[in-house]
N, C-alpha and C positions, 0 to 999 in steps of 0.2 A: 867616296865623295861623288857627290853630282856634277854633271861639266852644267856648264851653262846651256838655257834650253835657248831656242832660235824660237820668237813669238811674232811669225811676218805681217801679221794686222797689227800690230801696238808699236812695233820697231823696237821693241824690248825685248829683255831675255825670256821676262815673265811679269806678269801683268802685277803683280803684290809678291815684298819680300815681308815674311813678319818673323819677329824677333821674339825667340823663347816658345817654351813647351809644356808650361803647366797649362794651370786652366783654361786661361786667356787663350794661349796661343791656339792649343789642339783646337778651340770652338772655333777662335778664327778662321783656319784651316779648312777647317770642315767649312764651313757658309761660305768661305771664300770659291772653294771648291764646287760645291752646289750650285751656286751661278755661275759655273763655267769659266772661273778664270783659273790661269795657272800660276801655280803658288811656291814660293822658297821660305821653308823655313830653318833657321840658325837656332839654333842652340847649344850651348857650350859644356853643358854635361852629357854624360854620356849615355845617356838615358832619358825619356819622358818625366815632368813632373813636377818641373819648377822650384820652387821654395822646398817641395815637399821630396825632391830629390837631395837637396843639399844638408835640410835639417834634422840630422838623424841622429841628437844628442839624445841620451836616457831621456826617457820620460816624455820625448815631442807628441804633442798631441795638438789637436783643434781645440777650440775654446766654441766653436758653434755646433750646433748636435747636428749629426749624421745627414740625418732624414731631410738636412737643409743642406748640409756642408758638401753640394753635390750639383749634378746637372739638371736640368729640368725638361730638358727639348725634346730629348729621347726617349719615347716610351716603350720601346724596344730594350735599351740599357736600363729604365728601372726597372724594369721586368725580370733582367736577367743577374740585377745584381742586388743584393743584403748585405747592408750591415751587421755589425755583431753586435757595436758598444753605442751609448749615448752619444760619447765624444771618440770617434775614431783616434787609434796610434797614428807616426808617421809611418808605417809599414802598411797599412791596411788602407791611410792615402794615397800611395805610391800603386798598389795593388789598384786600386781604381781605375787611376791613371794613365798605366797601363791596358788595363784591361779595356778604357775606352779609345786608346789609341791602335788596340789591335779591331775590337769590332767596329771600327769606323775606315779601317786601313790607314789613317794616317802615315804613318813611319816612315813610307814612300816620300813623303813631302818634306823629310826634316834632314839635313846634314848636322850631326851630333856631331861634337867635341869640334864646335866652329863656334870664335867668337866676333863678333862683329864690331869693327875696330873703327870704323867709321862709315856716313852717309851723306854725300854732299847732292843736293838737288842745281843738278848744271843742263841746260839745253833742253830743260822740260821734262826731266826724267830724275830719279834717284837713283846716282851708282853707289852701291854697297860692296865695300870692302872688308874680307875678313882677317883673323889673324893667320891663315895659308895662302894668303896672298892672292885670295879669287876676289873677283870683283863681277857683280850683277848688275845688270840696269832693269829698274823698275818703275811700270806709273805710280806705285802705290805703294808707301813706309810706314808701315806700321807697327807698334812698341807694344809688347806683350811682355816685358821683363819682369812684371811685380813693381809692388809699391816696397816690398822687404827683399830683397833681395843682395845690396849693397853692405856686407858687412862693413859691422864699423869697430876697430880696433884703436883705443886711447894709443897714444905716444907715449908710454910711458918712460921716465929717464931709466937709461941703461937698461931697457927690455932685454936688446939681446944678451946680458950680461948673466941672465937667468941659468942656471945649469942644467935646471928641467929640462920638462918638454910643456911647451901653450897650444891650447886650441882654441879655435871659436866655436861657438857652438852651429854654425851657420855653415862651416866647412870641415864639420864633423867626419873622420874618416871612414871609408866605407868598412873597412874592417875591424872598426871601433876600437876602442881605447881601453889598454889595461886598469883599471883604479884601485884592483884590491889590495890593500893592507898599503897605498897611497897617504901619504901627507897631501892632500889636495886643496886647492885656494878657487873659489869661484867668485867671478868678478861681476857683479848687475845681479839686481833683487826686482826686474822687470818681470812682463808675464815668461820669460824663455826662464830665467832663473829659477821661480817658483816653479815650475816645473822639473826642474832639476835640479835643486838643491837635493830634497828627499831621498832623491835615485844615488843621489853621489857618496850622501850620509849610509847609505847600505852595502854601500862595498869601500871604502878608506880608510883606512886606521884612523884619519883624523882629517875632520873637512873644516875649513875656515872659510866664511861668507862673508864677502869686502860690502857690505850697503853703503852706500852713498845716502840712497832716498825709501826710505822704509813706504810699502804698497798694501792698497785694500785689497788684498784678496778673498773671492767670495767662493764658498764651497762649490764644486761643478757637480756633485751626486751623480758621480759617469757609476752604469750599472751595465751590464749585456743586455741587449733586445729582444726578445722573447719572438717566436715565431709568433703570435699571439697580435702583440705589439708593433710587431713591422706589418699583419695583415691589416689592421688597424688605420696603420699610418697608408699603407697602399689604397686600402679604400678610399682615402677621404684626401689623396697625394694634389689633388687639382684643386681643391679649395686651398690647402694648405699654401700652397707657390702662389695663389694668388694672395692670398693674405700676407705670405712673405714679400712678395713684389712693392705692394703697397701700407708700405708700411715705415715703421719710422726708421729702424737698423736692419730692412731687410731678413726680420725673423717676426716667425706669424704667434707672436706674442702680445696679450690682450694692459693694457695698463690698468691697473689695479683700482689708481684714483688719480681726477687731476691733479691734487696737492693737498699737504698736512691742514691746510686751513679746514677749518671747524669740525675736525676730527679731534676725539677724547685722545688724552695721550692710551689709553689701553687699546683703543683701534688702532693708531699709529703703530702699535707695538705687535701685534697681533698680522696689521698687514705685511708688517716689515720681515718678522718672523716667520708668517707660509712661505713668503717669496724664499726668505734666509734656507727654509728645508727643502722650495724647489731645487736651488741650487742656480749655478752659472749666468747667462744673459736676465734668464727671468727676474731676478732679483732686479737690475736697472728699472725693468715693468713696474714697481711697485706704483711710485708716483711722478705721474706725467712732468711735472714741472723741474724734476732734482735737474737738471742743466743749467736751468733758467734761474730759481729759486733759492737765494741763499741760506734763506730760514730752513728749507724744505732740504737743502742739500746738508747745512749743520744738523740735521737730525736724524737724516740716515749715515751720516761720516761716525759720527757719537757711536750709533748704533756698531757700527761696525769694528771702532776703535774697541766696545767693550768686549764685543765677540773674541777677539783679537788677546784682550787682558785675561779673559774667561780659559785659555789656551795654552798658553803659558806662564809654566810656573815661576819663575824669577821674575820677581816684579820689575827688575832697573830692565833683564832684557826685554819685558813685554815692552818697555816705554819703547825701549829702542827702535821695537818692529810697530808703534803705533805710529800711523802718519798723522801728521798737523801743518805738514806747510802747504798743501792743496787737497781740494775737496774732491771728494769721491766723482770720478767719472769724467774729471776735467784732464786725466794720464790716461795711457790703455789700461781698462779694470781688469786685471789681473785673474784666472781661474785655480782655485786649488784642488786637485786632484787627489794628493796620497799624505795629506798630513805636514802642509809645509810649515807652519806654524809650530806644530807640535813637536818639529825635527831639530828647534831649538833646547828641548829639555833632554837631550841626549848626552851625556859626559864627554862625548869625540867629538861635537860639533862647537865651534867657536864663532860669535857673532861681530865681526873686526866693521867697527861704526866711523868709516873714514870719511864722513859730513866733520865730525869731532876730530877727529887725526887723520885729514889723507895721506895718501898715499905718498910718497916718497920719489924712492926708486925702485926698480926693480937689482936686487942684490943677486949672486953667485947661489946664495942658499934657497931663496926666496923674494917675499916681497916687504919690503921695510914701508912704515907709516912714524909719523912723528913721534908715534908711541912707540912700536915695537920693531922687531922682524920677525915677522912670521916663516919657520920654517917651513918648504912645502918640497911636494916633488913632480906636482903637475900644476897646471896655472889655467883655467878654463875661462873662457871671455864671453860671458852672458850680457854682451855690450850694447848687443841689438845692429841697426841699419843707419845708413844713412838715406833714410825713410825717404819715401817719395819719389824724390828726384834724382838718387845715388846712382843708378844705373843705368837711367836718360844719361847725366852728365858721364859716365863711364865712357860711353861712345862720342866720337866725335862729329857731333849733327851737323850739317850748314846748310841753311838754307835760302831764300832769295838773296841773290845779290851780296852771295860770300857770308850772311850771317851767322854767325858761329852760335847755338842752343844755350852751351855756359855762361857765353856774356853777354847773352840776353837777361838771362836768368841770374846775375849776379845777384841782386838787391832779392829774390824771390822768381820763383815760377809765375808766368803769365799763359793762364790757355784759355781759351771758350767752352765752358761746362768742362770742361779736362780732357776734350777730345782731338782739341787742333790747338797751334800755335800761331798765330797771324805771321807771315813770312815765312812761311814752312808750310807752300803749299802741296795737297797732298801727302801730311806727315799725319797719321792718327795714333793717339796713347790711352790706351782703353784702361781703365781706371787712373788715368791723370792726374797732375796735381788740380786742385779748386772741383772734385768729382767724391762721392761719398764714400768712393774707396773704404780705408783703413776704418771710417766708422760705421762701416756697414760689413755686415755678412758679404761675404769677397762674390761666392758665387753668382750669385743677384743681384751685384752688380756689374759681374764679372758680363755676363748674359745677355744684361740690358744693352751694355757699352756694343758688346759687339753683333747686336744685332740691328742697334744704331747704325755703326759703319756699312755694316754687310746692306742693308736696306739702302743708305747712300750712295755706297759705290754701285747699288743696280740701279735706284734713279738715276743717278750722272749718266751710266750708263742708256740706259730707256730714253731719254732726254738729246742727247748727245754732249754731254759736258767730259772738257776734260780733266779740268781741275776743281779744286774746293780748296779755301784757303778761310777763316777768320776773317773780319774786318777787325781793324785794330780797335776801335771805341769799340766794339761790342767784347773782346777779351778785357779791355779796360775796365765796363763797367761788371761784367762777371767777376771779377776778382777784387773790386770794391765792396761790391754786396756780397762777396763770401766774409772778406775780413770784418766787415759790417754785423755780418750775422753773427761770425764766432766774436766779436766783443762786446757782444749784447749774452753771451752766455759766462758758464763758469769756467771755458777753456781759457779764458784770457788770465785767470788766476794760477796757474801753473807753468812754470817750465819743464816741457816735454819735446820729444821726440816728432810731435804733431805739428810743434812751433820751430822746429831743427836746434831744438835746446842741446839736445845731446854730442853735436859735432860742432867743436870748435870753429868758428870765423863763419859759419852756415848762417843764412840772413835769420832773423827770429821775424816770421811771417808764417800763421796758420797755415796752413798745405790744404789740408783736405776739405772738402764742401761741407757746413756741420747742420745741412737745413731738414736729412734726412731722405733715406732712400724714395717714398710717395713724392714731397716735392720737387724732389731734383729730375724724377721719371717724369713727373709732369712738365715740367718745364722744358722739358727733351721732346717730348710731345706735339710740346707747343710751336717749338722752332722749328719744328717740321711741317706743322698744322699750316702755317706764314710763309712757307717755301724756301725753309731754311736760313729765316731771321738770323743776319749776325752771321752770315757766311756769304760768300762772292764764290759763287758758280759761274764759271767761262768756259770757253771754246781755246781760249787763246793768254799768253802768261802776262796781261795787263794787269799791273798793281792792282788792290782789293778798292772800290771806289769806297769815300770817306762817307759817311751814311751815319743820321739821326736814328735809325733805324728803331 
C-alpha cells in the first residue's frame, strides 16, 4: 500500500484521486499524469482491467470488434499490439490491459485490492476514504467505476436455502467453476446469458434456462484476423477512429439506407440479409430510422423473429425464444457467437419460461417455479447490473453542504452531459448517467470523456480556477432533453436495464444519452467553444450563480 503523498502547493495529499482500473481509469491516469499532476488510484481487484477483470464466465466476449474495442491515443501501443479475433475473449481483454498498464508504467499509481467507501467534499477539497481505513485529500474526484459494474442478484425467496453452489457471472471465480456432468440452472437470457448458455450446454449433464424475456440475438460472425487483415486495418487505423468518433454508436459503420420507405420488399430483404451475414453491430446499420421508425423497426423485429423460427426445431420452443413485447434495439441487442439458438435442440437443455410460471423460491434441491422444481446443482445468475448508477451509489459521495449523491439521485440521476453533478464540485464521472456510455462502443467514448476532463482540469489550471461545478438549470435542462429524445424513440417501448427496469424500487428514468456518439461529442465541443456553458468556474467555493445560460 501507498502512504499518503505530501502535495505542498495544492495543500493536498494529491492533486486527483480516480476510482477503478479498466479503461477509464488507466487513460485517466495516464493524462492526468501528463500534465503533471499527481494521481491516486483505487481499485478493488486485484489486478488491472475493470469489468473485464471481474467477467470471466465461459464464453465472455465483447460484442464490439477488436480493431475498435481498444485505445486510440497511442501509437506506439497499436503498433505493438494484435488482435487475433473479430470480437476479442475476456482473457485476451485482460491481456491488453495489462499490457497497456505495463507500457505506460501505470501500476505505480494504483493501490489494488482497495475499495473506496466513501468521498465527502469538506473545506474545499475531497477526503477519500477506503475500506483499510486510509483516507486522502484531493482537489480532484473522479469516477472511473463502469457503467456495468454493480452486479445485480434478484432476492429470491429462500436463496440461501439452495444446497448448491450460485454464481454471478460478474463475480465469476478466478479459478473457475466445475460444471461437468452438473445439473445446472442459468438465470437471464440478456447479452451475458446468450453468451453462455451454449458454453454451459457443453460440459452439464443437464442445463435448464430460467427466461423471463425471450432476446433478438444477431449472429456476431467472430472469425481470427489474418495478418493480412490487421495490415489492412493498420493502414487505414486513422480514418477508421475517426469515423468511429463521429458517428452514431461510436463504430465506423456506414448505414445501409435511411428507411424501409419506398424500397421493394425484395430489397428490404436482401439489405436486411447482407447485414444478417455481416454479423453483430453491422446489422443495426442496416436502416437509419429502426429506433425512430415503428413500421421500419416491425420489419426488421419480423425479420429476425423468423430467423429465430428458421433455428429451432420445436416449434412451441421457437415461440418461446421469439420476442414480441419490444422491438428490436429498444433492450441491449444481444451478439450470438456459438450457436445460442440452436443449443435449444439439444435433449440436456431445458427451456424453464418463468414470464408463464415464475419463479417461486429457491428449494434445498433446486429452483421451484409455479410449474415445477427443477432439480439443479449449480445456480448461475446471468442477472446483469445495476447499470449506470450502481456503483456511484456503492460509495458514499457528499458533496456541498453535506449533500449525499443517493438522495439526490433518488427519483433518477441528474448530471451535465454525464460528466459533473451540480453540488459536487469538482466530482467528474466519465461515461456518466445522461452520456452515450452504454449505447456507444465504450472505448470512444470512454476517450472522449476523458480527454474532456484531462483538457479541463489544465484550463482551470492555465486560467487559475479552482473549481468546476454544474449550474443546476443547465444539469436540469440536460436531463429534460435526454428523457425528451429517448421518448421520441423506441426505447420508451421496453422495459430494460437502460430504464433500471431490472432492479426492483430503481426510478424507471432512461439513464443514458440516446442522441448518439457525433452529437453528444459535438455538443461537448460546444460547451467548451462558450467557455464552459453550463459550468461555474471560480477561484473561491461560492454557490454556482443561477444563469439562463
Amino acid at each position: 500500500m501507498c502512504g499518503s503523498v505530501s502535495n505542498d502547493a495544492g495543500g493536498t495529499d494529491v492533486d486527483a484521486v480516480v476510482v477503478g482500473a479498466g479503461f477509464s481509469g488507466l487513460y485517466m491516469s495516464h493524462r492526468l499524469r501528463e500534465l503533471g499532476l499527481s494521481v491516486r488510484v483505487y481499485e478493488k481487484a486485484p489486478d488491472v482491467g475493470g469489468t473485464w477483470y471481474w467477467n470471466r464466465y465461459p464464453g465472455a466476449r465483447c460484442d464490439s470488434e477488436s480493431h475498435i474495442y481498444c485505445y486510440s491515443f497511442s501509437e506506439e501501443i497499436r503498433r505493438e499490439w494484435q488482435w487475433t479475433e473479430r470480437y476479442p475473449e475476456q482473457p485476451e481483454i485482460l491481456d491488453y490491459l495489462r499490457f497497456v498498464a505495463d507500457r505506460l508504467d501505470l501500476r505505480r499509481l494504483i493501490e489494488f485490492e482497495t475499495e473506496v467507501e466513501s468521498a465527502e467534499f469538506d473545506d474545499g477539497n475531497w477526503t477519500v476514504t477506503t475500506d483499510d481505513g486510509e483516507t486522502v485529500d484531493s482537489q480532484f474526484f473522479i469516477s472511473a467505476v463502469g457503467c456495468l459494474s454493480e452486479p445485480y442478484v434478484p432476492e429470491f425467496e429462500n436463496r440461501d436455502a439452495f444446497d448448491g453452489e450460485w454464481y454471478h457471472t460478474a463475480r465469476w471465480p478466478r479459478e473457475g467453476v466445475d460444471l461437468d456432468g452438473k445439473r445446472v440452472g442459468v438465470i437471464g437470457t440478456g447479452s451475458t446469458g446468450i453468451q453462455l448458455v451454449p458454453e454451459v450446454a457443453e460440459r452439464a449433464a443437464h442445463l435448464t434456462v430460467f427466461q423471463r424475456t425471450p432476446n433478438y440475438a444477431v449472429p456476431a460472425r467472430n472469425r481470427p484476423l489474418s495478418d493480412d487483415e490487421w495490415a489492412e486495418i493498420t493502414d487505414n487505423y486513422d480514418e477508421i477512429w475517426e469515423d468511429a468518433r463521429f458517428s452514431w454508436l461510436g463504430m465506423p459503420f456506414e448505414m445501409k439506407h435511411a428507411t424501409t420507405a419506398g424500397l421493394s420488399d425484395e430489397e428490404i430483404e436482401a439489405a436486411l440479409e447482407e447485414r444478417w451475414q455481416e454479423g453483430g453491430f453491422r446489422f443495426l446499420h442496416t436502416f437509419e430510422d429502426t429506433l425512430f421508425n415503428p413500421e421500419t423497426n416491425e420489419i426488421v423485429s419480423e425479420f429476425l423473429r423468423e430467423k429465430i423460427r428458421e433455428r429451432v426445431e420445436d416449434p412451441e420452443t421457437a415461440e418461446k425464444l421469439v420476442p414480441t413485447d419490444h422491438p428490436y434495439g429498444s433492450k441491449r441487442p444481444p451478439m450470438d457467437y456459438n450457436g445460442y439458438y440452436e443449443t435449444f435442440n439439444r435433449e440436456d437443455v431445458t427451456l424453464a419460461d418463468v414470464d408463464e410460471n415464475p419463479i417461486t423460491e429457491f428449494a434445498p434441491e433446486g429452483i421451484r417455479t409455479t410449474a415445477s422444481l427443477y432439480e439443479l446443482d449449480t445456480v448461475i445468475f446471468a442477472t446483469g447490473f445495476d447499470a449506470m448508477t450502481g456503483a456511484l451509489m456503492a460509495m458514499d459521495i457528499r458533496g456541498r453542504d453535506g449533500s449525499v449523491l443517493s438522495e439526490e439521485w433518488a427519483d433518477g440521476p441528474r448530471t451535465y452531459l454525464g460528466l459533473g453533478v451540480d453540488g459536487f464540485p469538482n466530482l467528474f464521472t466519465i461515461t456518466g448517467p445522461q452520456s452515450p456510455a452504454v449505447l456507444s462502443n465504450m472505448p470512444v467514448s470512454i476517450e472522449q470523456h476523458v480527454d474532456w476532463i484531462a483538457d479541463c482540469i489544465e484550463y482551470m489550471r492555465a486560467e487559475g480556477y479552482e473549481y468546476i461545478e454544474p449550474r443546476p438549470e443547465a444539469a436540469e435542462r440536460w436531463v429534460s432533453q435526454t428523457n425528451a429524445l429517448a421518448d421520441q424513440m423506441l426505447f420508451s417501448e421496453a422495459e430494460s436495464w437502460y430504464r433500471g427496469a431490472n432492479v426492483p424500487g430503481k426510478p424507471r428514468v432512461f439513464t443514458p444519452f440516446p442522441g448518439g456518439v457525433e452529437t453528444y461529442r459535438r455538443e461537448c465541443e460546444r460547451v467548451v467553444e462558450n467557455g464552459y456553458e453550463g459550468f461555474e468556474l471560480s477561484e473561491s467555493l461560492d454557490p454556482p450563480a443561477q444563469s439562463a445560460d
